[in-house]
C-alpha positions as CSV (number, residue, x, y, z in Angstrom):
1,X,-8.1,22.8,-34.5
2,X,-9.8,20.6,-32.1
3,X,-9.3,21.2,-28.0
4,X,-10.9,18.1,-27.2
5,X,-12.6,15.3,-29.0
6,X,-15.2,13.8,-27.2
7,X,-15.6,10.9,-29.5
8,X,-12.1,9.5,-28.6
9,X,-11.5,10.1,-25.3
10,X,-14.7,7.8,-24.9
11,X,-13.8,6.0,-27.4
12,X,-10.6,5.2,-25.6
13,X,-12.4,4.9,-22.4
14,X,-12.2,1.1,-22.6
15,X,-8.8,0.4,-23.1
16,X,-7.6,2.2,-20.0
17,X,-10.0,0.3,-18.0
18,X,-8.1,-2.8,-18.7
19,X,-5.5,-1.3,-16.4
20,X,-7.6,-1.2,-13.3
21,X,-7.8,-4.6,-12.0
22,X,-3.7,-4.1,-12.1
23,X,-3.7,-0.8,-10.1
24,X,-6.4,-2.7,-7.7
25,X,-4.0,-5.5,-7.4
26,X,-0.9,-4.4,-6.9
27,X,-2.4,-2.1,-3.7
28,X,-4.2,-5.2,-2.2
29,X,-1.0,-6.8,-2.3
30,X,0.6,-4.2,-1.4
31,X,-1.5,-3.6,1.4
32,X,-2.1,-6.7,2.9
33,X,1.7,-7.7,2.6
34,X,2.9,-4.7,4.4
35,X,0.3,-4.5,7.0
36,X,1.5,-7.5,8.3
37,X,5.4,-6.6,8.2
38,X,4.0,-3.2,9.2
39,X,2.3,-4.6,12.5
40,X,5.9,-6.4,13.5
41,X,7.6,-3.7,12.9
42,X,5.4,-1.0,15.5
43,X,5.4,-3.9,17.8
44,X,9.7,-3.8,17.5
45,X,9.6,0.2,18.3
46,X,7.1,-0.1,20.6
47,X,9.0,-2.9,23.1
48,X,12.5,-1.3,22.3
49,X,13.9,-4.7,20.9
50,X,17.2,-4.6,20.9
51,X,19.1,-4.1,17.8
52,X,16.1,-4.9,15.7
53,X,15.0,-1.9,17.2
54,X,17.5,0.2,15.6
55,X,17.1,-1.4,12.5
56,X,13.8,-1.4,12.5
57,X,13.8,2.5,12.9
58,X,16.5,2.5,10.1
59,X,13.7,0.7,7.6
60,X,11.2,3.1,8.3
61,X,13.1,5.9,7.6
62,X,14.4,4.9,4.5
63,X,11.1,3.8,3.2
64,X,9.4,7.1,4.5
65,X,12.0,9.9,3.0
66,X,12.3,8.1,-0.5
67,X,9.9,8.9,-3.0
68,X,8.1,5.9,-4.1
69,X,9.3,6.7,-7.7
70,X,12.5,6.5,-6.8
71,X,11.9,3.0,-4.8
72,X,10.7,1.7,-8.0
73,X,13.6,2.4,-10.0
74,X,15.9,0.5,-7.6
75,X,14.0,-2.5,-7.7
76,X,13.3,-2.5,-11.2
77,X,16.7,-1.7,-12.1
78,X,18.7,-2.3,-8.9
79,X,17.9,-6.2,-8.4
80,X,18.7,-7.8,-11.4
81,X,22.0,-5.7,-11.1
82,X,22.7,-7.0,-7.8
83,X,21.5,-10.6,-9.3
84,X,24.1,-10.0,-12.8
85,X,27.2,-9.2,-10.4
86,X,26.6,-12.0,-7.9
87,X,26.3,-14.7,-10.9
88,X,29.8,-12.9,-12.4
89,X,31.7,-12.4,-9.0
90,X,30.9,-15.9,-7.4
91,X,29.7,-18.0,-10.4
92,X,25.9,-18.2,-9.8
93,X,23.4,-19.1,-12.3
94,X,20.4,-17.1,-11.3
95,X,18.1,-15.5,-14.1
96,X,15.4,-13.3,-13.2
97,X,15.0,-11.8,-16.1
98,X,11.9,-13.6,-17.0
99,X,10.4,-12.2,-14.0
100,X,7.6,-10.0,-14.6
101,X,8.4,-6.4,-14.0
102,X,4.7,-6.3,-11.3
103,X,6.4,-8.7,-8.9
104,X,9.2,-6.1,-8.5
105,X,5.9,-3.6,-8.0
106,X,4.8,-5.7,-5.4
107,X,7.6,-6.4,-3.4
108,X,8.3,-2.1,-3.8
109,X,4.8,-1.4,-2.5
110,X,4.8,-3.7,0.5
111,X,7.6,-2.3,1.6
112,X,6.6,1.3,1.1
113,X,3.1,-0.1,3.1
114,X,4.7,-1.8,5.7
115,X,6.9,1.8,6.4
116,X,3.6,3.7,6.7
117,X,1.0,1.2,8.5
118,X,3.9,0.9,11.0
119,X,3.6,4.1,12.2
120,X,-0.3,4.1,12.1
121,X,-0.2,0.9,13.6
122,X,2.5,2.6,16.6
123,X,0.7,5.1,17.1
124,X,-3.0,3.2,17.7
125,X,-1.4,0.6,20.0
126,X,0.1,3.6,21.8
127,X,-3.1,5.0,22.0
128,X,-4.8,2.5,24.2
129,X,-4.8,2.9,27.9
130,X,-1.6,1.1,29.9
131,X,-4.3,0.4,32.4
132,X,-6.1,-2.6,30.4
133,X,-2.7,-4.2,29.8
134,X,-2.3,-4.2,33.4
135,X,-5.7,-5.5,33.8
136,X,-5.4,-8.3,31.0
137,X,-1.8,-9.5,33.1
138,X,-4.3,-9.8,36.3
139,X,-6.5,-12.2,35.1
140,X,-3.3,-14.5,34.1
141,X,-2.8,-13.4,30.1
142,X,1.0,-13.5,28.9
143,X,2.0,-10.7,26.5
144,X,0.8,-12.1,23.5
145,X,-2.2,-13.1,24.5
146,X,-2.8,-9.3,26.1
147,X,-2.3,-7.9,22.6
148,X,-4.3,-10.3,20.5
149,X,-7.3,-10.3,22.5
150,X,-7.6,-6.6,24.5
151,X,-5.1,-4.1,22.7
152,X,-4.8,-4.8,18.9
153,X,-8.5,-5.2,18.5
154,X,-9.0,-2.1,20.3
155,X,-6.0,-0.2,18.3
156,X,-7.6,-2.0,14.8
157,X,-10.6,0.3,15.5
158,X,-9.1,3.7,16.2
159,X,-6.7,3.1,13.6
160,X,-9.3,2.5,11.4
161,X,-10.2,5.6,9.8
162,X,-6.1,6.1,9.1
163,X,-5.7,2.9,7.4
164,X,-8.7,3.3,5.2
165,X,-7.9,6.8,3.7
166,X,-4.0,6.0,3.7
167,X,-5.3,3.0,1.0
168,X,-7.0,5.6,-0.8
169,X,-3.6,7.4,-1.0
170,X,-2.3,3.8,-2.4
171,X,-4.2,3.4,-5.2
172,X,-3.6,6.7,-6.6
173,X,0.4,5.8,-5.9
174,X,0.3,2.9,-8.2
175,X,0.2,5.2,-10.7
176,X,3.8,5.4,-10.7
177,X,4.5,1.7,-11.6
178,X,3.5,3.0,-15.5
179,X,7.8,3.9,-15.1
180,X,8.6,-0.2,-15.0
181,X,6.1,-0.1,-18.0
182,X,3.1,-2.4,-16.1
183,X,0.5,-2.0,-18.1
184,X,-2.1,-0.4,-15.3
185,X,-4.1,2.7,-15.6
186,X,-1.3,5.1,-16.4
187,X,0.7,2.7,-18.0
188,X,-2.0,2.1,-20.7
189,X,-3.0,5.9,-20.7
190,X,0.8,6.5,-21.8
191,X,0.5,4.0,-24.6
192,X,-2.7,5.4,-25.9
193,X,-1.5,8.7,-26.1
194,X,1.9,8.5,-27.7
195,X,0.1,6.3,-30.2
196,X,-2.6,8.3,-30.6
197,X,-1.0,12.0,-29.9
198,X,-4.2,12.6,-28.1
199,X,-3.0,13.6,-24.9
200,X,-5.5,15.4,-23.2
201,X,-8.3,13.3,-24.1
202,X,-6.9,9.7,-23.0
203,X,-5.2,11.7,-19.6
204,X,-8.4,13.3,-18.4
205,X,-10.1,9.9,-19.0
206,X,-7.4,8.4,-16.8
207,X,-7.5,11.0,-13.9
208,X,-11.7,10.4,-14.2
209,X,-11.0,6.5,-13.3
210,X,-9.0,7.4,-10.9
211,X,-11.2,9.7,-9.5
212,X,-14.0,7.2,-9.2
213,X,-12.4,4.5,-7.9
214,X,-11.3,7.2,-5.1
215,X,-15.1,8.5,-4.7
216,X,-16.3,5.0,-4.7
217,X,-13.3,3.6,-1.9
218,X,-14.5,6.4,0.2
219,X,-18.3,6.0,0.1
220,X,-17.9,2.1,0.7
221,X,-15.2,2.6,3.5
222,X,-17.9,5.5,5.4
223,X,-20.5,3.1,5.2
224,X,-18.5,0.4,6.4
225,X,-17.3,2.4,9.5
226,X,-21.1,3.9,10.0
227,X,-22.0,0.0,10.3
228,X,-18.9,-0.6,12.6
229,X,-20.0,2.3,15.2
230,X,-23.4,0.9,15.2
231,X,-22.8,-2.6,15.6
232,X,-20.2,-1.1,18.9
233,X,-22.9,0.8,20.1
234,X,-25.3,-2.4,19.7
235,X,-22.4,-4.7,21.4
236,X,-22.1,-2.2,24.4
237,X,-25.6,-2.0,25.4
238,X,-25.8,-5.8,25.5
């Protein structure tokens, strides 16, 4: 009996790979969908909005305390259950079924984004001194114009370092969406090894991907914020 055969597991190396431009996509999308809801929603908490505030609060709670696992089986499951009673009830005609299963992946992962980057997002904006919104008001800037020129840039910076490894975190969560069978890394490493009976082999290969798209996000996103610092440093001796 064999422990581990070398031969296949890089044998089956290139299969898996197939599933990384899915895993990559799905947390862009992910990403850059619920940074944007993310940003309204610290700005809501932040200014207290009435009622929205509450709800808002309500969101991110929910989307916090659930496991992303479980967020995935309600979409994937939940929605075209919601959609089958609403066409029986009150006679609609709406058929999702030939929606792909990653659009449900995407709208789960924005959401789940959005939850986190609110909070990141809260917490920079909170972070930057009272004193310059003051200042911005002085010189005649409304409130949006205070935040899009003076505070979000600033909180952008010193929420840097959170977003990046939180995006990290991401891509290593996709790995979950192999439950609503999307054929990324996972999903594919499942496949191969039920057909193959190789387990070991194809799921070591799998956590190695995974492990250097991790290694490689991290060394691009240090050099990016070295560059960053020194291009601030260059900005505030001029």
């Amino acid at each position: 009996m064999q422990l581990f055969d070398f031969s296949y597991a890089f044998s089956a190396l290139p299969t898996l790979l197939k599933g990384v431009p899915i895993s990559l996509v799905i947390a862009v999308v992910g990403f850059c969908v619920g940074a944007l809801l993310g940003l309204v929603l610290s700005l809501v908490r932040i200014y207290k909005i009435p009622i929205i505030f509450q709800l808002a609060t309500i969101y991110i709670s929910f989307f916090r305390g659930i496991p992303v696992l479980v967020q995935i089986f309600l979409a994937y499951y939940g929605i075209p259950l919601v959609f089958r009673y609403l066409n029986y009830a009150y006679g609609f005609n709406i058929d999702i079924s030939g929606i792909d299963a990653i659009y449900f992946m995407y709208l789960v992962y924005s959401l789940y984004c959005s939850a986190y980057l609110s909070e990141i997002f809260r917490s920079a904006i909170l972070s930057i001194d009272k004193g310059q919104l003051e200042a911005a008001y002085s010189v005649g800037m409304n409130t949006t114009q205070a935040l899009l020129i003076i505070i979000l840039p600033q909180s952008m910076l010193v929420a840097l370092p959170n977003i990046l490894n939180f995006f990290i975190i991401l891509i290593k969560e996709t790995s979950l969406v192999f439950a609503a069978s999307v054929p990324e890394i996972m999903g594919i490493a499942t496949l191969e090894a039920d057909r193959s009976s190789k387990f070991l082999e194809v799921y070591i290969m799998a956590a190695l991907i995974y492990w250097v798209i991790s290694i490689a996000l991290e060394k691009g996103f240090a050099m990016f914020e070295k560059k960053l610092h020194s291009y601030k440093k260059i900005v505030g001796k001029a």
